[in-house]
Backbone as XML, in Angstrom:
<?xml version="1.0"?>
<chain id="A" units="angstrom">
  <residue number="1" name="UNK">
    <atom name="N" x="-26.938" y="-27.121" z="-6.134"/>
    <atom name="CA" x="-26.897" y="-25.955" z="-5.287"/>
    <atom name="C" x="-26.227" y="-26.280" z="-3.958"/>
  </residue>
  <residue number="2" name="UNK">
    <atom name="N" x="-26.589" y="-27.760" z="-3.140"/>
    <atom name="CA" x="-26.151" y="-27.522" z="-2.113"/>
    <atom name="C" x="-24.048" y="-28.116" z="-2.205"/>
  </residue>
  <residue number="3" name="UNK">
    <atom name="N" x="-24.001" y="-28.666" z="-3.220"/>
    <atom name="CA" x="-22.335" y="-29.053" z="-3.630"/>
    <atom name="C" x="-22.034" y="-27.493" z="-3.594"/>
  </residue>
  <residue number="4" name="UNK">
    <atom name="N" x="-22.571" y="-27.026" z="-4.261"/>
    <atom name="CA" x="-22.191" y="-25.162" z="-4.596"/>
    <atom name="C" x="-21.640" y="-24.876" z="-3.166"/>
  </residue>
  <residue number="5" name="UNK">
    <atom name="N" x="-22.546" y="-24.795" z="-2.138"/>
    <atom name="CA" x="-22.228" y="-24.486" z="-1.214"/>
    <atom name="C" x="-21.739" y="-25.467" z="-0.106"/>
  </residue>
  <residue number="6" name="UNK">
    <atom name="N" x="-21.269" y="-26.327" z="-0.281"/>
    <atom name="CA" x="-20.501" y="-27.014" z="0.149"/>
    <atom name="C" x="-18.799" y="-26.687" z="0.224"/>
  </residue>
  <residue number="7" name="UNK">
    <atom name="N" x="-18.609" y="-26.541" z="-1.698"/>
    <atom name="CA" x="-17.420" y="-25.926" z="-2.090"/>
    <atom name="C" x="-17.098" y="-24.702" z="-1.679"/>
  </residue>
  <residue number="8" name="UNK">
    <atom name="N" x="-18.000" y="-23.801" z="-1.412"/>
    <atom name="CA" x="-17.836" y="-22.395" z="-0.833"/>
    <atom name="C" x="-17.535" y="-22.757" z="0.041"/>
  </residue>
  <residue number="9" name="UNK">
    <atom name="N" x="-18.009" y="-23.360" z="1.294"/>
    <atom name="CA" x="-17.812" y="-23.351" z="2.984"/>
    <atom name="C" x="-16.062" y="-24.124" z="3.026"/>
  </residue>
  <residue number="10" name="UNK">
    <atom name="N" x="-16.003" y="-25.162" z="1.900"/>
    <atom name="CA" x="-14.364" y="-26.198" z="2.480"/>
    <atom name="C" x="-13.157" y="-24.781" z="1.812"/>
  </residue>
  <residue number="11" name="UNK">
    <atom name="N" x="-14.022" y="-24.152" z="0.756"/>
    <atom name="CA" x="-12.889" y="-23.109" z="0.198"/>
    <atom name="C" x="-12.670" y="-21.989" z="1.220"/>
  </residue>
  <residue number="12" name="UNK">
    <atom name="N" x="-13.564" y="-21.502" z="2.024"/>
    <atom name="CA" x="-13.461" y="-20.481" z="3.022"/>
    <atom name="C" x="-12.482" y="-21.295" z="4.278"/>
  </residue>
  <residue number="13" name="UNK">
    <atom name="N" x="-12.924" y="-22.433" z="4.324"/>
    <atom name="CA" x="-12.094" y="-23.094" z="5.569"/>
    <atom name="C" x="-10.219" y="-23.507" z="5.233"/>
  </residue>
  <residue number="14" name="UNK">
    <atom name="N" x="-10.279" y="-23.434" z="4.212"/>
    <atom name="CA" x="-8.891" y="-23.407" z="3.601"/>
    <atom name="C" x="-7.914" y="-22.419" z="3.550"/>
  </residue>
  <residue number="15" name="UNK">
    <atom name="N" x="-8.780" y="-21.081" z="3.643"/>
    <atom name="CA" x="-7.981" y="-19.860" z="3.343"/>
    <atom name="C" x="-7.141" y="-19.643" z="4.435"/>
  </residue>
  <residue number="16" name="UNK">
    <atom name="N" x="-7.521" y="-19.912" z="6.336"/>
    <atom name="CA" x="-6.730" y="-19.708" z="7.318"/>
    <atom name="C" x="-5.312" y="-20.904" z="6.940"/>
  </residue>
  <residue number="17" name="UNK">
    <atom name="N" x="-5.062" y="-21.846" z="6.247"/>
    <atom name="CA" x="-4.121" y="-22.717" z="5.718"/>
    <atom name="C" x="-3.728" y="-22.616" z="4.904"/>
  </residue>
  <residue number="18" name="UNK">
    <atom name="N" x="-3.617" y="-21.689" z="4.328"/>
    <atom name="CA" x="-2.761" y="-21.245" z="3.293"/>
    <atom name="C" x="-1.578" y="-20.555" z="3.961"/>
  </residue>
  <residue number="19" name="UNK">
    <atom name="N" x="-0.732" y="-19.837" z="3.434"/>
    <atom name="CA" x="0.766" y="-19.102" z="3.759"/>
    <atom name="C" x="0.361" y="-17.766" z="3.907"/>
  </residue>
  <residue number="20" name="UNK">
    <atom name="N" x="0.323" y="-16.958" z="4.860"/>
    <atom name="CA" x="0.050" y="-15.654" z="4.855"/>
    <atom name="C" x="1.317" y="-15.161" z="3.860"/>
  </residue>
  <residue number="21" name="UNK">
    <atom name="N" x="0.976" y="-14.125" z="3.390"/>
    <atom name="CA" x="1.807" y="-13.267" z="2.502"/>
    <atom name="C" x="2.718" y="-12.092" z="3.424"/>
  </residue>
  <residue number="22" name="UNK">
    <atom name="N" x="3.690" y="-11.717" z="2.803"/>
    <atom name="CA" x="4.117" y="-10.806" z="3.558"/>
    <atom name="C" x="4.332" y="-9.486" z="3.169"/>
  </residue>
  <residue number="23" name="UNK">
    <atom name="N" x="3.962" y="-8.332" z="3.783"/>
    <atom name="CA" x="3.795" y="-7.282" z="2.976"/>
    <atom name="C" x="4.783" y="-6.147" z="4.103"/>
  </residue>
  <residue number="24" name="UNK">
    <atom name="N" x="5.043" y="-4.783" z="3.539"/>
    <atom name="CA" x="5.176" y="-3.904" z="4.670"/>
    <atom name="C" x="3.647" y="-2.887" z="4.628"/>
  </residue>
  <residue number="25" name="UNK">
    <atom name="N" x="4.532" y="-1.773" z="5.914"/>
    <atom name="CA" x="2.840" y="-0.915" z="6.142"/>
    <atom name="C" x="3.476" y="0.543" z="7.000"/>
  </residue>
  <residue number="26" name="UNK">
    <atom name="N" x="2.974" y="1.381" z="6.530"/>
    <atom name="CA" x="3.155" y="2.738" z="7.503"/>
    <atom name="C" x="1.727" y="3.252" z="7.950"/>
  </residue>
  <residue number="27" name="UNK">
    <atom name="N" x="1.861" y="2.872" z="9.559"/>
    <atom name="CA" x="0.315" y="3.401" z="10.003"/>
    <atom name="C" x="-0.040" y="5.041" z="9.995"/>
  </residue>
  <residue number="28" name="UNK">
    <atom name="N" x="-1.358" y="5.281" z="9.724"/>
    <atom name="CA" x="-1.361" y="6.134" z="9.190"/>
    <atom name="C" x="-2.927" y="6.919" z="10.197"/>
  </residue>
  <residue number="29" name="UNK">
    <atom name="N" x="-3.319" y="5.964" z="11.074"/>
    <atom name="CA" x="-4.266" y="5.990" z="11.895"/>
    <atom name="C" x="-4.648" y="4.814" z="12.715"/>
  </residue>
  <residue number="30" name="UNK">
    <atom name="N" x="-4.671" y="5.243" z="14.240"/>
    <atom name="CA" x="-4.734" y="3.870" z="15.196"/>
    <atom name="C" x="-6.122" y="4.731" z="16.331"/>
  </residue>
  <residue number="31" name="UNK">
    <atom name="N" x="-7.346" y="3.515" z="16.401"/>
    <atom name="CA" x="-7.968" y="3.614" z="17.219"/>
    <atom name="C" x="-7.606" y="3.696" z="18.726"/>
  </residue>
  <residue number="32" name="UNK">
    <atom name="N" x="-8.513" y="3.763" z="19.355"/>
    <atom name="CA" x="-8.091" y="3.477" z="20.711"/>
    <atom name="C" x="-8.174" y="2.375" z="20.961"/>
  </residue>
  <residue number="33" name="UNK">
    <atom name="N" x="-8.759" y="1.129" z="20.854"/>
    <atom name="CA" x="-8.817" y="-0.035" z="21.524"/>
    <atom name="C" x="-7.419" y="-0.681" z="20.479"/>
  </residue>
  <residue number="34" name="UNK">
    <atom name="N" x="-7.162" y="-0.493" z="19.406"/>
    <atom name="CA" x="-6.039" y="-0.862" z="18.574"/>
    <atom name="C" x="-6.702" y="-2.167" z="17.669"/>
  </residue>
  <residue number="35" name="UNK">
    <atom name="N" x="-8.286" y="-2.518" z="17.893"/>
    <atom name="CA" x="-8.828" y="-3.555" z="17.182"/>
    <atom name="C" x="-8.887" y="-3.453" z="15.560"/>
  </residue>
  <residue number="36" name="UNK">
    <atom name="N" x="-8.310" y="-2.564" z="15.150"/>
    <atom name="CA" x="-7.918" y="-1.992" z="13.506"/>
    <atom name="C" x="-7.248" y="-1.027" z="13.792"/>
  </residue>
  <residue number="37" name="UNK">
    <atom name="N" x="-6.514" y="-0.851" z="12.526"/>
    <atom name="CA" x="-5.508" y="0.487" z="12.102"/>
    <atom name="C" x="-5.198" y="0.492" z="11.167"/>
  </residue>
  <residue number="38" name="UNK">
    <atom name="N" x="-5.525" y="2.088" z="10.743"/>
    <atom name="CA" x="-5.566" y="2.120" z="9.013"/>
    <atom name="C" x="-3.682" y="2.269" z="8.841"/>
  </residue>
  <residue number="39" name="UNK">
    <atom name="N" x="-3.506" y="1.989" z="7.426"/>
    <atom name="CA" x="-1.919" y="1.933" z="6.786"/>
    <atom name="C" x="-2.144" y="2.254" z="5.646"/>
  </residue>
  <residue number="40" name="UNK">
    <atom name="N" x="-0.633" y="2.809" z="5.126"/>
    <atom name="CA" x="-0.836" y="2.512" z="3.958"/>
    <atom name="C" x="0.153" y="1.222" z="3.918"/>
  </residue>
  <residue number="41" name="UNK">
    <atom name="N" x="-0.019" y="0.045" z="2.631"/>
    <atom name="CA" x="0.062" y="-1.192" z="2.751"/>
    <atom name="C" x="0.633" y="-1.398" z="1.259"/>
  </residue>
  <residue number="42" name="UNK">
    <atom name="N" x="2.320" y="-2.281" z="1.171"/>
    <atom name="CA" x="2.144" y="-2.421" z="-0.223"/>
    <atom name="C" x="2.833" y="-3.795" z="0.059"/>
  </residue>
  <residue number="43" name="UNK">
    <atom name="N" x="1.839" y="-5.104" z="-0.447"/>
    <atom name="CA" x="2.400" y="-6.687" z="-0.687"/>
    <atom name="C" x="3.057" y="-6.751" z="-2.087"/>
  </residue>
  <residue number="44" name="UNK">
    <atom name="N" x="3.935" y="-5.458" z="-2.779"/>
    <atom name="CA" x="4.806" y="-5.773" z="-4.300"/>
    <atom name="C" x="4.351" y="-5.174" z="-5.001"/>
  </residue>
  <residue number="45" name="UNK">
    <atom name="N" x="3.141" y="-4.302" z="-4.832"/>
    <atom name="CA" x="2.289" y="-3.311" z="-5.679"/>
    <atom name="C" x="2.273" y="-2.191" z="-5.122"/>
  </residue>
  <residue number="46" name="UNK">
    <atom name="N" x="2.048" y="-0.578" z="-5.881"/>
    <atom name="CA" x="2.070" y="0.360" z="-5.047"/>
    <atom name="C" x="1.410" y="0.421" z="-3.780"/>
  </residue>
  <residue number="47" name="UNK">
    <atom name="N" x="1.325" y="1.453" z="-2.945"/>
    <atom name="CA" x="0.886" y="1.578" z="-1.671"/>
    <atom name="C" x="-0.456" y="1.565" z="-1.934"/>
  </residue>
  <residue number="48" name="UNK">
    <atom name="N" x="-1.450" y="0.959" z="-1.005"/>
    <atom name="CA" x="-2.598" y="1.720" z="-0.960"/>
    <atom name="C" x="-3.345" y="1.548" z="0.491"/>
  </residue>
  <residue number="49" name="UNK">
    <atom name="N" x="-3.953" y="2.190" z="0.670"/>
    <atom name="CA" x="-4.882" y="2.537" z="2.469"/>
    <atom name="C" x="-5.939" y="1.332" z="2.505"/>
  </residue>
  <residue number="50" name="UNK">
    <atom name="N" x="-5.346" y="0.481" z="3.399"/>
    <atom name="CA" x="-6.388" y="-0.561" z="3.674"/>
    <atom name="C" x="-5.953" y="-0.948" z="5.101"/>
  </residue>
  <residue number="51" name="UNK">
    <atom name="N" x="-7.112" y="-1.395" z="6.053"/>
    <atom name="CA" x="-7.443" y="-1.696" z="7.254"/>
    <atom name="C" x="-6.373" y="-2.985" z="7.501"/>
  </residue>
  <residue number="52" name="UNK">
    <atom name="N" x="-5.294" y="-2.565" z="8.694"/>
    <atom name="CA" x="-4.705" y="-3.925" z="9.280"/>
    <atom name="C" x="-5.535" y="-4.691" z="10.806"/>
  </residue>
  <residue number="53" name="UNK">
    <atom name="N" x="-5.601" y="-5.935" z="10.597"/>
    <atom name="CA" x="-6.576" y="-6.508" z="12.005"/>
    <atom name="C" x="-5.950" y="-7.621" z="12.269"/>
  </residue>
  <residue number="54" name="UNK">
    <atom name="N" x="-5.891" y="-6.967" z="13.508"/>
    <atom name="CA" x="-4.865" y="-8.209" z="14.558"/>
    <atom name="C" x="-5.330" y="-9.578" z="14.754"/>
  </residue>
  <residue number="55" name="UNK">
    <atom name="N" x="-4.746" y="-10.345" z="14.858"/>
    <atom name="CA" x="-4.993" y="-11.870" z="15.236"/>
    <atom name="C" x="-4.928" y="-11.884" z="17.059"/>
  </residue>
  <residue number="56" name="UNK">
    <atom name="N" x="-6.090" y="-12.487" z="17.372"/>
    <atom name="CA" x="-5.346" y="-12.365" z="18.987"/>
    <atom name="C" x="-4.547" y="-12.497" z="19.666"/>
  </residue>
  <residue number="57" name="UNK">
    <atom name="N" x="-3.363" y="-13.554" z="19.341"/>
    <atom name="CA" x="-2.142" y="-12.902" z="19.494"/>
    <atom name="C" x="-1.295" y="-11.817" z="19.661"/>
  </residue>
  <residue number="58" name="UNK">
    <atom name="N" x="-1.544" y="-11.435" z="18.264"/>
    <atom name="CA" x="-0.763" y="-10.112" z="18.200"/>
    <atom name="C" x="-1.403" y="-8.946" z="18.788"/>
  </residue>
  <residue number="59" name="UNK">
    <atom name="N" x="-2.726" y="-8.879" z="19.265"/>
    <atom name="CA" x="-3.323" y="-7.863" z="19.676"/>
    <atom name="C" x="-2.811" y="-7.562" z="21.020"/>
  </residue>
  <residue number="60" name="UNK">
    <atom name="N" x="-2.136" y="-8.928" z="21.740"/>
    <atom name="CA" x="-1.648" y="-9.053" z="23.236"/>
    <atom name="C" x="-0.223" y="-8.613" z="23.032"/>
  </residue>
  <residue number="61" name="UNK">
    <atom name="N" x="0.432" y="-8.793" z="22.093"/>
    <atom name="CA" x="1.745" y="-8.391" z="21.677"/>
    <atom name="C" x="2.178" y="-6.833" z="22.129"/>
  </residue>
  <residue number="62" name="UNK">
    <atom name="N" x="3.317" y="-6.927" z="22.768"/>
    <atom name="CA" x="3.808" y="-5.143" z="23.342"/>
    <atom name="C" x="4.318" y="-4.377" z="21.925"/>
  </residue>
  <residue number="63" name="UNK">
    <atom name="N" x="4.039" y="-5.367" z="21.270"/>
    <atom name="CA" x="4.810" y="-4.239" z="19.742"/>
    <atom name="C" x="3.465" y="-3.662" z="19.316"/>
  </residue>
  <residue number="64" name="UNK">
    <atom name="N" x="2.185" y="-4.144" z="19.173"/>
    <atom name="CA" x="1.001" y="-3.521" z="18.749"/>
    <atom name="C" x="0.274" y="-2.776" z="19.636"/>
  </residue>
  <residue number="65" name="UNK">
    <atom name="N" x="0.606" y="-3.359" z="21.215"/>
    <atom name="CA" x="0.175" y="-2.216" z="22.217"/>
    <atom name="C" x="1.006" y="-0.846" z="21.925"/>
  </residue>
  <residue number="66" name="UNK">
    <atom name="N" x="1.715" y="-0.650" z="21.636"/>
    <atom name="CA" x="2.558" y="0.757" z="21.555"/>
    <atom name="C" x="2.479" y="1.109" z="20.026"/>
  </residue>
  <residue number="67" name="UNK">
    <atom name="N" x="1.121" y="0.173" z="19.534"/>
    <atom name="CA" x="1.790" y="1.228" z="17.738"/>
    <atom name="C" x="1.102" y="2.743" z="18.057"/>
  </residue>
  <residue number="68" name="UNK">
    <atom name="N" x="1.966" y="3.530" z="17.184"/>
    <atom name="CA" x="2.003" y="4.638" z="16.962"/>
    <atom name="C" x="1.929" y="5.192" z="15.472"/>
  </residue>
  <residue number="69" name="UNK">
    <atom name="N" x="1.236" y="6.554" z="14.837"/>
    <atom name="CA" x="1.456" y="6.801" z="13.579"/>
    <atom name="C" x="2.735" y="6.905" z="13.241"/>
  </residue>
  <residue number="70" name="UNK">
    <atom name="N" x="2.587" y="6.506" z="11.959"/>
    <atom name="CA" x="3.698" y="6.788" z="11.503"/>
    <atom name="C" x="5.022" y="5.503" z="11.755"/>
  </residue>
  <residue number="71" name="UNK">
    <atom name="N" x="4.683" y="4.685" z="12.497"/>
    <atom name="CA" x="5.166" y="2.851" z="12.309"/>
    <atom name="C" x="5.653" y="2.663" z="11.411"/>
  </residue>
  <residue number="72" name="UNK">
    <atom name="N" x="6.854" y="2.009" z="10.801"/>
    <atom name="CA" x="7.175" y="0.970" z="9.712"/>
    <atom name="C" x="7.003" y="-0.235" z="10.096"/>
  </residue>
  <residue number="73" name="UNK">
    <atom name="N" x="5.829" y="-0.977" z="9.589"/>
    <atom name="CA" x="5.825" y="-2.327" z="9.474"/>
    <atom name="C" x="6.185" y="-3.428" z="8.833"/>
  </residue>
  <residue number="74" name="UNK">
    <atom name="N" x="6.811" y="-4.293" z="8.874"/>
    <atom name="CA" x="6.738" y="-5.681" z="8.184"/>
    <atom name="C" x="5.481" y="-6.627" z="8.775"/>
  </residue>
  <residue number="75" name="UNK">
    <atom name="N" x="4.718" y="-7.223" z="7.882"/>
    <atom name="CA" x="3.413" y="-7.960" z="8.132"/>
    <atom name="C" x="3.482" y="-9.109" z="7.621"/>
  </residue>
  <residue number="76" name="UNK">
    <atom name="N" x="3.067" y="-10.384" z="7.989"/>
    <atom name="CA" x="2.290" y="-11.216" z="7.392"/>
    <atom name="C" x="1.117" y="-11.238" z="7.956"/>
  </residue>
  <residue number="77" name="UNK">
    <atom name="N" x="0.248" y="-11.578" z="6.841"/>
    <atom name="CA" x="-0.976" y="-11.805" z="7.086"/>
    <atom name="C" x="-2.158" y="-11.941" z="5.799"/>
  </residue>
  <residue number="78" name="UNK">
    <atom name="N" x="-2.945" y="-12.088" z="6.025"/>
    <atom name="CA" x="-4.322" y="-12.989" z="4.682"/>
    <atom name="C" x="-5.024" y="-11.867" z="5.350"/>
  </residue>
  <residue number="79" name="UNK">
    <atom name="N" x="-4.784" y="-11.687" z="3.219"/>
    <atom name="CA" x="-6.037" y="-10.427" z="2.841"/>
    <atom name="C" x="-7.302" y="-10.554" z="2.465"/>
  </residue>
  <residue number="80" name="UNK">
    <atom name="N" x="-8.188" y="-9.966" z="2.735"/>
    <atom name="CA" x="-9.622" y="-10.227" z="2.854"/>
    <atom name="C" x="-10.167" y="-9.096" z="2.720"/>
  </residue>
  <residue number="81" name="UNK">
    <atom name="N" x="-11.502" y="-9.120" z="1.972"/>
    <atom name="CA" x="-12.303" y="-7.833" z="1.770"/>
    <atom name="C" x="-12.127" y="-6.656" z="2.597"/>
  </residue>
  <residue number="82" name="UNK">
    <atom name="N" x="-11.945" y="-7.243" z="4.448"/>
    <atom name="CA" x="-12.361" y="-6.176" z="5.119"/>
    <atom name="C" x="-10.396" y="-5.613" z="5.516"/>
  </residue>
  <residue number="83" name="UNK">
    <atom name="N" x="-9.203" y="-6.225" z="4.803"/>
    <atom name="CA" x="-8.209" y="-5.775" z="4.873"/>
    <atom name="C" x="-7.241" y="-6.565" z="4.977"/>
  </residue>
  <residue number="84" name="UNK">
    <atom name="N" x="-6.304" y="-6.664" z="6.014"/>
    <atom name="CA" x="-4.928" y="-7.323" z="6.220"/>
    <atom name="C" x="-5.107" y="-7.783" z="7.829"/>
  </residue>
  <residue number="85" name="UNK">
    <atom name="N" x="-5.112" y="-9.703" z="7.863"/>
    <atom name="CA" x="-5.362" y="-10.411" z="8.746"/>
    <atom name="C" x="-4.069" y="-10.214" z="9.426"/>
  </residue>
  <residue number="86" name="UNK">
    <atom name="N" x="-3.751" y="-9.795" z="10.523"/>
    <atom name="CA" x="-2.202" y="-10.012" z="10.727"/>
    <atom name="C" x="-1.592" y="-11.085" z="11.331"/>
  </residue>
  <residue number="87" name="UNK">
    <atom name="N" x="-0.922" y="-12.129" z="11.403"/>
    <atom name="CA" x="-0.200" y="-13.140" z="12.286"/>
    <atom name="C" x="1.025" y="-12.865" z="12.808"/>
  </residue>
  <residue number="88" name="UNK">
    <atom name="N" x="1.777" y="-12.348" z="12.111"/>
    <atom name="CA" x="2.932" y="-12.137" z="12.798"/>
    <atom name="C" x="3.345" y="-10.123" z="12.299"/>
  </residue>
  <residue number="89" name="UNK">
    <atom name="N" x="3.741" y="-9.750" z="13.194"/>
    <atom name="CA" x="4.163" y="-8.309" z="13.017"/>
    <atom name="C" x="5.507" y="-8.019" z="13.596"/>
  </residue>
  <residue number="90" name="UNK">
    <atom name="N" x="6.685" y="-7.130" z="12.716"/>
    <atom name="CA" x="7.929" y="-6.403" z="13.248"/>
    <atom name="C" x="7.965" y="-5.024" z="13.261"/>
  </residue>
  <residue number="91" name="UNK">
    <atom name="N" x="8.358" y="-4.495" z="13.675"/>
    <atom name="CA" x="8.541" y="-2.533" z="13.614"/>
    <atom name="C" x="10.181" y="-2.942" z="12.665"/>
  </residue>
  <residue number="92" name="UNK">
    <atom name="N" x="10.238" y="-1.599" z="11.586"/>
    <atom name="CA" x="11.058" y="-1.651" z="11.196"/>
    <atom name="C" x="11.075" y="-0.096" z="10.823"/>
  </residue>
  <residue number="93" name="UNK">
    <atom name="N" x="12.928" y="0.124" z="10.880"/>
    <atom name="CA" x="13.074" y="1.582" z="10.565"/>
    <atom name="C" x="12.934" y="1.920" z="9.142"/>
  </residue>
  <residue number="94" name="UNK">
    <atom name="N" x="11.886" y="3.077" z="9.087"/>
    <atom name="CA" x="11.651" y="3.307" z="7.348"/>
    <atom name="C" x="12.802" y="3.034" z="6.836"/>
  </residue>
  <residue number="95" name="UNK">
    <atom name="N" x="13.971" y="3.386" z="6.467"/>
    <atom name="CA" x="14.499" y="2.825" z="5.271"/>
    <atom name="C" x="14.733" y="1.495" z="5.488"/>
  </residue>
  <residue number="96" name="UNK">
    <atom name="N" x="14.318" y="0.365" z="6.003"/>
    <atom name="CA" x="14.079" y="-0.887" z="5.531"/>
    <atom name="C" x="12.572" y="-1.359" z="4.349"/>
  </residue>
  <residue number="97" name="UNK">
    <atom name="N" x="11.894" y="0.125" z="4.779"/>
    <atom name="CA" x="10.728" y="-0.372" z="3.609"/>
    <atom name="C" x="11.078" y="-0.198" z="2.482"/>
  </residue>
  <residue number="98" name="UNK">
    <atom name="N" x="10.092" y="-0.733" z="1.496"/>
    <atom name="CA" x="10.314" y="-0.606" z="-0.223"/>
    <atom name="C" x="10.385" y="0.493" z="-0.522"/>
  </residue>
  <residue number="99" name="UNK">
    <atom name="N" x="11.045" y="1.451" z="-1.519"/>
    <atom name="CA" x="10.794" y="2.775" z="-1.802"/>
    <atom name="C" x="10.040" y="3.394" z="-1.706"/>
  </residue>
  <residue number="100" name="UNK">
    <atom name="N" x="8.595" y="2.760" z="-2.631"/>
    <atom name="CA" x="7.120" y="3.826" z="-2.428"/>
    <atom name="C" x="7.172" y="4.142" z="-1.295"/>
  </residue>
  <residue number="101" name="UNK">
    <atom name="N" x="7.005" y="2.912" z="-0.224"/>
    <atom name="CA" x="6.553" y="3.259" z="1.167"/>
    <atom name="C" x="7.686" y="4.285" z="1.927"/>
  </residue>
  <residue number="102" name="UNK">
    <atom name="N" x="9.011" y="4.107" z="1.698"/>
    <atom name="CA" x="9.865" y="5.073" z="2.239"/>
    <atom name="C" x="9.324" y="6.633" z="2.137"/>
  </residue>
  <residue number="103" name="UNK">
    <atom name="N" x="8.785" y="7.186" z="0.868"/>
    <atom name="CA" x="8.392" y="8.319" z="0.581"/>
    <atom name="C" x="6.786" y="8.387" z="1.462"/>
  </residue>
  <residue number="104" name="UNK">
    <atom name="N" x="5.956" y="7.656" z="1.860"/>
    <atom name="CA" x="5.075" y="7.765" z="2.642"/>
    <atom name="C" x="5.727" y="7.778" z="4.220"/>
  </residue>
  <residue number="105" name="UNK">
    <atom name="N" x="6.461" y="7.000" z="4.412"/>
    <atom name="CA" x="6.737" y="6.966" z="6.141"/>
    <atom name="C" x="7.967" y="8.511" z="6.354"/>
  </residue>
  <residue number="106" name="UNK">
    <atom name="N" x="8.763" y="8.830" z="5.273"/>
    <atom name="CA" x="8.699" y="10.289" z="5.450"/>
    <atom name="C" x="7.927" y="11.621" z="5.212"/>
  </residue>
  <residue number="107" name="UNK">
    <atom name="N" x="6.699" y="11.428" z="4.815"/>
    <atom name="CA" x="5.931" y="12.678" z="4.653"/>
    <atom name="C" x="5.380" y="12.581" z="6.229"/>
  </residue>
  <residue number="108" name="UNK">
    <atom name="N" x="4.869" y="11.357" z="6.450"/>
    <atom name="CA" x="4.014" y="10.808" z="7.552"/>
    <atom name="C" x="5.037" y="11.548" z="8.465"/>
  </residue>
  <residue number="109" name="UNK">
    <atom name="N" x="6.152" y="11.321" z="9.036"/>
    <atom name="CA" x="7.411" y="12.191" z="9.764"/>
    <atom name="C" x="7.146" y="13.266" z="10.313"/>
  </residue>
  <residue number="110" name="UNK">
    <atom name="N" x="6.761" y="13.995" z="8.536"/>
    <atom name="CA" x="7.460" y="15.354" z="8.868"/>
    <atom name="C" x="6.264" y="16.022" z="9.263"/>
  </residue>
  <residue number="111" name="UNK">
    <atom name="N" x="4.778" y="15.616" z="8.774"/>
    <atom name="CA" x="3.408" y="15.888" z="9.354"/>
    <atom name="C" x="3.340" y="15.818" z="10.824"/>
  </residue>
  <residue number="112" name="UNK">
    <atom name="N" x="3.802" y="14.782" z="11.382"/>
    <atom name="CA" x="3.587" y="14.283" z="12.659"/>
    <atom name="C" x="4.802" y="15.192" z="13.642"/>
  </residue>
  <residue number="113" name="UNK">
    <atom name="N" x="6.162" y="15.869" z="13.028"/>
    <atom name="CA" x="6.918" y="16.590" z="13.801"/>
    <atom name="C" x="6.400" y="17.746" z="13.536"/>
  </residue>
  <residue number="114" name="UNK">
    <atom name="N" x="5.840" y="18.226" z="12.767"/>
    <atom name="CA" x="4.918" y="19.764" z="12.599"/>
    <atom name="C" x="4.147" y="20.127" z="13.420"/>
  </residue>
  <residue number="115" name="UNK">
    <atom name="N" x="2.937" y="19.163" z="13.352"/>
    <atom name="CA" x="1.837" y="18.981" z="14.427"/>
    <atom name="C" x="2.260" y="19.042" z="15.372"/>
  </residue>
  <residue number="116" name="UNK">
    <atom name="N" x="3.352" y="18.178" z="16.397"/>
    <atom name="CA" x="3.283" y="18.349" z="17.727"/>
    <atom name="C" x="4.745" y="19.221" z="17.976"/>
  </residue>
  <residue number="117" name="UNK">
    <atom name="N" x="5.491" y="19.617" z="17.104"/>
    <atom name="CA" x="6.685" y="20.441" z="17.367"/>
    <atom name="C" x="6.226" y="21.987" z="17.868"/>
  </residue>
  <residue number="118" name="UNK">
    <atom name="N" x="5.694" y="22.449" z="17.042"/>
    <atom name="CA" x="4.963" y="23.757" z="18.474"/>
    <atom name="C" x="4.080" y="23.938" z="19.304"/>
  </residue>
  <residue number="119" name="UNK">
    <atom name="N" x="3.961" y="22.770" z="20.023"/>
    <atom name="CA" x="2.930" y="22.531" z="21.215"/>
    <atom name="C" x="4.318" y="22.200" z="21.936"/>
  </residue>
  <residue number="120" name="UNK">
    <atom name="N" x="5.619" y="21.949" z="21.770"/>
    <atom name="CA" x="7.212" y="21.928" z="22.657"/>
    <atom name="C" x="7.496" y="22.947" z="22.845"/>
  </residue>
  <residue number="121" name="UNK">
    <atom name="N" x="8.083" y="23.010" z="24.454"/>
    <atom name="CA" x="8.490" y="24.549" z="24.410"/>
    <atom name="C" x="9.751" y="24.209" z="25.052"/>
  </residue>
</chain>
């Protein structure tokens, strides 16, 4: 039992040493403090809505102080139950994302120019 958990604790301590993966992301909801933000997220598989969380680094970073809905991201970062660890982050213009996600970061668009296009006068 206690090897058991031995192997658990050196396998958990291994995972920050591994290669973060790299995925893209179109945010799709940002708190106020920016300590999470939901996306949709695809690492080579379709899209799906899972939580991105900053590394402290990147949380100090002027590219994550200014995210906004509707973002194209490029990510690395180690995935984990509670989502996508981030280490390094780029803004990128939707058509640099993968297809699926292209068709999400333009619906996301045209929602987001609806909403605030007649509150312009």
């Amino acid at each position: 039992m206690i090897a058991a958990a031995a192997f658990s604790l050196s396998a958990a301590a291994a995972l920050p040493q591994q290669d973060p993966l790299i995925a893209f992301a179109v945010v799709t909801k940002v708190s106020k403090d920016k300590k999470q933000v939901t996306a949709q997220v695809s690492d080579g598989g379709p899209p799906v809505e899972a939580a991105l969380i900053p590394t402290d680094p990147i949380l100090d970073n002027l590219i994550w102080r200014k995210l906004e809905i509707c973002h194209a991201l490029r990510i690395e970062a180690w995935k984990n139950q509670e989502g996508y660890r981030i280490v390094s982050v780029r803004v990128l213009d939707a058509g640099m994302l993968p297809m699926p996600l292209q068709g999400v970061a333009g619906d996301c668009l045209i929602k987001k120019a609806l909403d605030f296009g007649p509150l312009v006068d």
